[in-house]
C-alpha positions in Angstrom: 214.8 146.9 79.4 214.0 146.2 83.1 214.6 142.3 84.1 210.8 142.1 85.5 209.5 142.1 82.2 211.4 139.4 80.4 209.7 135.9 80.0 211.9 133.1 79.1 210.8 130.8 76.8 210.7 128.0 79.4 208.5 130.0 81.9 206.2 131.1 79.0 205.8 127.5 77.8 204.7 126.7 81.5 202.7 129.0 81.8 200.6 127.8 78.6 200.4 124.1 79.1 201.2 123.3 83.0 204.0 121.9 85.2 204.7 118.5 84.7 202.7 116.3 87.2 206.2 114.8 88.5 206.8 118.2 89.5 202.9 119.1 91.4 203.4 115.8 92.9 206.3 116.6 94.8 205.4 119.6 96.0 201.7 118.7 98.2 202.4 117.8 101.8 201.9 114.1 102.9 199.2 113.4 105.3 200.3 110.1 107.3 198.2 111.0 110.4 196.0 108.0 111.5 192.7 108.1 111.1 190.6 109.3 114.1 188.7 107.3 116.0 185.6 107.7 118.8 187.0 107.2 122.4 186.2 104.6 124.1 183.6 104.0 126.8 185.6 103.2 130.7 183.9 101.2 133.0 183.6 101.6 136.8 182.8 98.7 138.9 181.9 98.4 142.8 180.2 96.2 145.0 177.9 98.5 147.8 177.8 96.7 151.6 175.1 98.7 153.7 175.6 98.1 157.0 172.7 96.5 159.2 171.2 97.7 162.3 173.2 94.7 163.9 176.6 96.4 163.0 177.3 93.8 160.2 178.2 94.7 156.6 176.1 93.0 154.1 175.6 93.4 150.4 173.3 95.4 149.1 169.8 93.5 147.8 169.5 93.7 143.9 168.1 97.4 142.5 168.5 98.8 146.4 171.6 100.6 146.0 172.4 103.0 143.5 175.8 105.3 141.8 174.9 108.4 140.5 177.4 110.3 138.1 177.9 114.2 138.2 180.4 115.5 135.8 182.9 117.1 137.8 181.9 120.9 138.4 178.5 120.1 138.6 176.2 123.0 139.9 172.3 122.3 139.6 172.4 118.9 141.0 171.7 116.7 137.1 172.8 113.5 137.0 174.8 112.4 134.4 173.8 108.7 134.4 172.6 106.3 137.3 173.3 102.5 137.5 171.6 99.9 140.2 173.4 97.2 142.1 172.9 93.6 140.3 173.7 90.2 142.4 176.2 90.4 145.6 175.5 94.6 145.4 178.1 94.7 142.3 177.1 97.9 140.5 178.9 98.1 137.0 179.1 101.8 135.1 180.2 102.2 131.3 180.5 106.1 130.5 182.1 107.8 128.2 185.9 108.8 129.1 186.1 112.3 131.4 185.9 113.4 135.6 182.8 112.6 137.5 181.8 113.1 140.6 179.7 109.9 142.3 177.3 109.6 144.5 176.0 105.6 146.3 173.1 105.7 147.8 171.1 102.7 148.9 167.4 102.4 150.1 168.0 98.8 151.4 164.9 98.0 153.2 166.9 96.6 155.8 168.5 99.6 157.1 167.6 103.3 156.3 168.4 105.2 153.4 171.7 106.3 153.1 174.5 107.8 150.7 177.8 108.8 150.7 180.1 110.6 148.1 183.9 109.4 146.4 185.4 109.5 148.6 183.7 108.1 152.0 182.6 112.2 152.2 179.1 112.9 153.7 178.7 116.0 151.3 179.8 116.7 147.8 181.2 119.6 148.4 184.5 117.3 149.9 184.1 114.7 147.7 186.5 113.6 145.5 186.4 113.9 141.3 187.2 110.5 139.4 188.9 110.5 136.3 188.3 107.6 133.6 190.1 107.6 130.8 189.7 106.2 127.3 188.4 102.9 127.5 189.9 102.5 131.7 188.5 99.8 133.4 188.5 100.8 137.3 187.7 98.9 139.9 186.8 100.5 143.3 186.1 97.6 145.5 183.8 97.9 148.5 181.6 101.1 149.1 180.7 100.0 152.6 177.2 102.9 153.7 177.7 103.1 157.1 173.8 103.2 159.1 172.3 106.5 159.3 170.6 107.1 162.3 167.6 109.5 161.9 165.9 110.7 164.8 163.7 113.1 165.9 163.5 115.5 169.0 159.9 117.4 169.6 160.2 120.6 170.6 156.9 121.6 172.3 154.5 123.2 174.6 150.8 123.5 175.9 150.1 125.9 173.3 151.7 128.0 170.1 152.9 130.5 172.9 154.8 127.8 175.4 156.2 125.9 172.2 157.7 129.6 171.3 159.5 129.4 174.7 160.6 125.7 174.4 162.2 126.9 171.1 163.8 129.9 172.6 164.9 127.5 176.0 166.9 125.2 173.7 168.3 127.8 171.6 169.6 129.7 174.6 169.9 127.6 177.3 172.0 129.9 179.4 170.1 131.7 182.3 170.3 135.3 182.3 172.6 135.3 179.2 171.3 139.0 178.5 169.4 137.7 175.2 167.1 140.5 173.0 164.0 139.7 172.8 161.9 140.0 169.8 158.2 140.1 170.6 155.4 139.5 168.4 151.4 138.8 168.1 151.0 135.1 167.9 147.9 135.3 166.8 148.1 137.6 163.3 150.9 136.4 160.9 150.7 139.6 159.6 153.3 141.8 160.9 155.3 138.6 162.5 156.3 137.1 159.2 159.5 139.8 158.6 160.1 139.2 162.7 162.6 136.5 162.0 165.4 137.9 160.4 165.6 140.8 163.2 166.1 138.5 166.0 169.1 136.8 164.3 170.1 140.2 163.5 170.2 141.3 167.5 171.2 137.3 168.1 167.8 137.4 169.8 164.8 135.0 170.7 161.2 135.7 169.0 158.5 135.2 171.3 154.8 135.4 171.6 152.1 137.5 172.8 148.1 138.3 172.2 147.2 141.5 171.4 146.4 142.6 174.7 148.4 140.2 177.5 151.3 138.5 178.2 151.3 134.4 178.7 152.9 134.0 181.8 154.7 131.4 179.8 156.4 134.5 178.0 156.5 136.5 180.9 158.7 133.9 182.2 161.0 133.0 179.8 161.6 137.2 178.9 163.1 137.3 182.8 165.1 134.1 182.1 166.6 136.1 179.3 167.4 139.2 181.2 167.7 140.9 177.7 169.1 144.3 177.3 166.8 145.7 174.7 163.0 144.3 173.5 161.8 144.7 169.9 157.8 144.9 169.5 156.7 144.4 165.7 153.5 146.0 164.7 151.2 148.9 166.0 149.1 149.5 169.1 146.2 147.7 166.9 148.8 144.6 167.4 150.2 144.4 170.6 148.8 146.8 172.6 150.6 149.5 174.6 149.5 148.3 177.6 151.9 145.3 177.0 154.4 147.5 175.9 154.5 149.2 179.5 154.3 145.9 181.3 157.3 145.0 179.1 160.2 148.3 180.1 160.8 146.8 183.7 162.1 143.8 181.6 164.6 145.8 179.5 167.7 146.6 180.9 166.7 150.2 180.7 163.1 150.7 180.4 163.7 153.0 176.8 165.4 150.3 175.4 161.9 148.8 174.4 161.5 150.0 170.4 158.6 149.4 168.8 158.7 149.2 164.6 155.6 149.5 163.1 153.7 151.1 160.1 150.6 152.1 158.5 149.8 148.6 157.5 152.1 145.3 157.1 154.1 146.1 154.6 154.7 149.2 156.1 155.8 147.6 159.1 157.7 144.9 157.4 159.4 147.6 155.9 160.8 149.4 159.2 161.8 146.0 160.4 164.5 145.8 156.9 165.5 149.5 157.8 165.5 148.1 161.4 168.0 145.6 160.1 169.9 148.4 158.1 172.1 148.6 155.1 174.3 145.9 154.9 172.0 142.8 154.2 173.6 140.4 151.8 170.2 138.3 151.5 166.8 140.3 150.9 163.9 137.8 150.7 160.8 138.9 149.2 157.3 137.3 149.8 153.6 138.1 149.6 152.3 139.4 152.8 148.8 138.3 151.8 149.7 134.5 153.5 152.2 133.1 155.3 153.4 130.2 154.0 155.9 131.1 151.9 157.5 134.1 153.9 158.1 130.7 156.9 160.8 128.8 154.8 162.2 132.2 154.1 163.7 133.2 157.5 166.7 131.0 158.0 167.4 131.2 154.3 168.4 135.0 154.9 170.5 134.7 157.5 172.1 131.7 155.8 175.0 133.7 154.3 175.7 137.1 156.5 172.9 139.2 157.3 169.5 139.1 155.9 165.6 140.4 155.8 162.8 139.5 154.8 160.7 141.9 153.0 156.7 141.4 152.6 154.8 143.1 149.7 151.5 142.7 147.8 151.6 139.8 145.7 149.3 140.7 143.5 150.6 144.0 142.3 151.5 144.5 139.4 154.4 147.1 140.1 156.1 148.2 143.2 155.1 151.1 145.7 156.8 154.1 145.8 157.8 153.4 149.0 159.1 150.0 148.4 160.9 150.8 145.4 163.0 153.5 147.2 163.8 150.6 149.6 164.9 147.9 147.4 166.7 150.8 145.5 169.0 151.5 148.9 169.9 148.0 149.0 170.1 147.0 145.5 173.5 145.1 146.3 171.9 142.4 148.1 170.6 139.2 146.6 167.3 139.5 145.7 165.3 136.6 146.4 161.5 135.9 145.4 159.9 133.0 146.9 156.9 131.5 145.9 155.3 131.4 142.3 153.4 133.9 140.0 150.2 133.0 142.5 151.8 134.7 145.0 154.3 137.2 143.6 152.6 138.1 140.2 155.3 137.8 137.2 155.2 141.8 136.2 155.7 142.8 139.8 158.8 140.3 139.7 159.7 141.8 136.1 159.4 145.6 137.8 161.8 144.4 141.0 164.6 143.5 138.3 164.7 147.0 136.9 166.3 147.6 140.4 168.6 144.2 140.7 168.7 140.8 139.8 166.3 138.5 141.6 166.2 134.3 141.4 162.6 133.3 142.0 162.4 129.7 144.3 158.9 128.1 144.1 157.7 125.1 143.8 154.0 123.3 143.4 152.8 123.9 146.3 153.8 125.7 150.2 155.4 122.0 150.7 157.6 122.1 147.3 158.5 125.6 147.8 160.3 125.4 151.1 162.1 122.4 149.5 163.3 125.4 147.2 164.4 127.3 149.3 166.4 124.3 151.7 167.6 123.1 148.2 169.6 126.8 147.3 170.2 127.6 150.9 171.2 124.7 152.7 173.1 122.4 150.9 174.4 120.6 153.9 172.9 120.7 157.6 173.6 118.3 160.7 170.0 118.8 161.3 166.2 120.0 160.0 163.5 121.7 161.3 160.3 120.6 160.4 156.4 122.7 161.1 153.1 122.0 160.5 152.4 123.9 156.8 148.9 124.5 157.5 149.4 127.0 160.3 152.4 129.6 160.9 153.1 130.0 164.9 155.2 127.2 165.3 157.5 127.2 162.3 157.2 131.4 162.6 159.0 130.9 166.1 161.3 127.7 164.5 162.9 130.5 162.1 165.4 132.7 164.1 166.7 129.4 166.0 166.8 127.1 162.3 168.8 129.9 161.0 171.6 130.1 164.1 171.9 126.6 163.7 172.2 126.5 160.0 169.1 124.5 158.9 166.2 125.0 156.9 162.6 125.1 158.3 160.8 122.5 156.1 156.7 122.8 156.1 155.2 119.5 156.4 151.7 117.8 156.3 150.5 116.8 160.0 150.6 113.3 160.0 153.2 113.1 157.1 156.1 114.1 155.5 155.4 115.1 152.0 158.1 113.3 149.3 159.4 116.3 148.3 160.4 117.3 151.8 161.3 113.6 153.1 163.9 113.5 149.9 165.4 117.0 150.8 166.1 115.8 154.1 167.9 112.8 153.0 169.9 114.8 150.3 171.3 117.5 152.7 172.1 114.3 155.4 170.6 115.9 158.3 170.8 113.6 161.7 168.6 115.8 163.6 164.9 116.6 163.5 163.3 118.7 165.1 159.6 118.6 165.1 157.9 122.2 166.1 154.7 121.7 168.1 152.9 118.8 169.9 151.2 115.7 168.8 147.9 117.7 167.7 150.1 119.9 165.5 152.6 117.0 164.2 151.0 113.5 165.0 153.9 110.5 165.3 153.8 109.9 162.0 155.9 112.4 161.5 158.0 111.7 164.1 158.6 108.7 162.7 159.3 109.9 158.9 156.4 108.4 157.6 156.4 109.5 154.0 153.5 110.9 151.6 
């Protein structure tokens, strides 16, 4: 008989009424880890000086200075918590344990508003990550704000055509630097709006003209340029071939003057992309039905590599033919829609993303959307342009030069800044502003960053 099958009586007698409990007892694994417990909250405490326009470090006044906490690897800007300065400017933070990045900020009434990241860094991109442990108590001492000096520069002429010039003077201040020239009607937004991106695309200057003449304003500053080739942008309905012919002697050969046009704007705006050719990393898409929101677009495309800016019906509810096969030969670029469903209707945007991926940027209103756009685009700039909303020449001509210098174009009210737009400009810690357009365009107020 095999052993397997055997039962002794001792195993059978176990089997019927149990192991003794001596025995189970034994066996079951001791558990002498401590109970858990919740970590503790760290605290973080500072004192904020702002400094005076004397020179002089002073504590900041009660509830004028702030610290903001990001946690560390922060992308869309939320804060984690925010604590205001008590008596003497001593802020005191109690989070929970983990890496955060801070942000002080004061609005001292003595002194502008200003902010700096941990550590001493002007942008959060360099600043610093703090860790607090479980139940740390840091102290950071002092967070002296140094005084931010805001100021404004007004870039301007007698009219919409001269302040086009004084743009292109102070982006290319060289004489007979051999600058393209991108020409446009300043009088129809219409074909101009897609404009921009092609004269940072040729490192050119985009200037002015009526339908039918030549400002000798424009006149002069093309010969100051001495550009090798010219760019018109729109049909003969446009600017006129008349002006095209007074243009050649300008060129440094006269069939170096190219004209890009099409059966109706968004024809046109589409040459201009092809214009620009294949390898656009940033494709920004607007209505062509008003101007406003195609204005904030220009430097945004040319923000990271090349970029276009491509104008279509709004109100559509599916794309063109023709646009379609566009988008389709440059469906690895970004796709970019700005403004809202009032201006590029939702199953329009729905039919673009069967091509690529595309990130609307809107916001209330023409104000709140160029904020959108300065807010993805232009994180940090030394300085800001800023045109009158309610019109499109002057930030139209603004675009091509904001771009080379790496700012946004912000619309504005003309005797105001809207919030919206005077908080953007403090967040990105631009220095320099530069108005667009004389005093009946952009009164002093503005010049002097009164808010609204």
């Amino acid at each position: 008989m095999r052993r397997s099958s055997i039962l002794s009586v001792a195993a059978l007698a176990l089997l019927l009424v149990g192991a003794p409990t001596t025995a189970l007892a034994a066996e079951r694994p001791v558990d002498d880890t401590p109970p858990l417990t919740a970590a503790a909250d760290g605290t973080v405490t500072t004192r904020v000086l702002v400094q005076l326009p004397s020179g002089d470090f002073e504590p900041a006044q009660p509830g004028e200075a702030v610290l903001r906490l990001y946690s560390a690897g922060f992308s869309d800007g939320s804060v984690v918590a925010t604590f205001s300065s008590g008596a003497d400017g001593v802020i005191t933070a109690t989070v929970a344990p983990g890496d955060y990045f801070l942000e002080f900020a004061s609005t001292d009434p003595r002194t502008f508003p200003v902010h700096e990241w941990y550590t001493n860094q002007r942008y959060s991109d360099s600043a610093l990550a703090l860790t607090i442990g479980d139940g740390a108590s840091i102290n950071l001492g002092n967070q002296a704000l140094e005084l931010r000096e805001l100021d404004s520069t007004r870039v301007a002429g007698a009219d919409r055509f001269a302040t086009a010039v004084a743009v292109s003077q102070r982006a290319f201040p060289v004489v007979g630097a051999g600058v393209d020239v991108v020409v446009v009607n300043g009088n129809s937004f219409a074909d101009a709006l897609s404009a921009g991106p092609l004269a940072n695309d040729v490192n050119g200057s985009l200037l002015l003209v009526s339908s039918t003449t030549i400002p000798e304003v424009t006149r002069a500053e093309i010969e100051r340029l001495n550009p090798t080739s010219i760019y018109i942008v729109g049909g003969t309905g446009v600017v006129s071939s008349a002006i095209e012919e007074q243009l050649r002697p300008y060129a440094a050969n006269p069939n170096f003057v190219y004209r890009l046009a099409g059966a109706d704007r968004y024809a046109t705006s589409r040459a201009v992309v092809q214009q620009i050719g294949p390898g656009i990393n940033n494709l920004m898409i607007a209505t062509g039905r008003n101007f406003p929101d195609a204005l904030s677009a220009v430097p945004a495309a040319n923000a990271f590599g090349r970029g276009a800016l491509l104008l279509v019906d709004g109100t559509r509810t599916s794309l063109d033919g023709a646009t379609r096969t566009l988008l389709n030969a440059r469906s690895a670029a970004d796709f970019w829609v700005v403004g809202g469903a009032g201006a590029v209707s939702a199953p329009l945007v729905a039919d673009i993303q069967t091509i690529a991926p595309v990130v609307r940027l809107s916001g209330a209103d023409r104000y709140a959307t160029s904020q959108a756009v300065a807010f993805q685009f232009f994180v940090q700039a030394d300085e800001a342009y800023l045109a009158n909303g309610g019109g499109f020449a002057d930030a139209l001509a603004a675009g091509p030069a904001a771009a080379d210098a790496g700012a946004p174009v912000y619309l504005t009210r003309q005797t105001c800044i809207p919030t919206v737009i005077y908080d953007d400009i403090l967040a990105v810690f631009a220095n320099r502003i530069i108005l667009v357009g004389g005093t009946g365009v952009l009164t002093n107020g503005v010049a002097t960053f009164t808010e609204c």
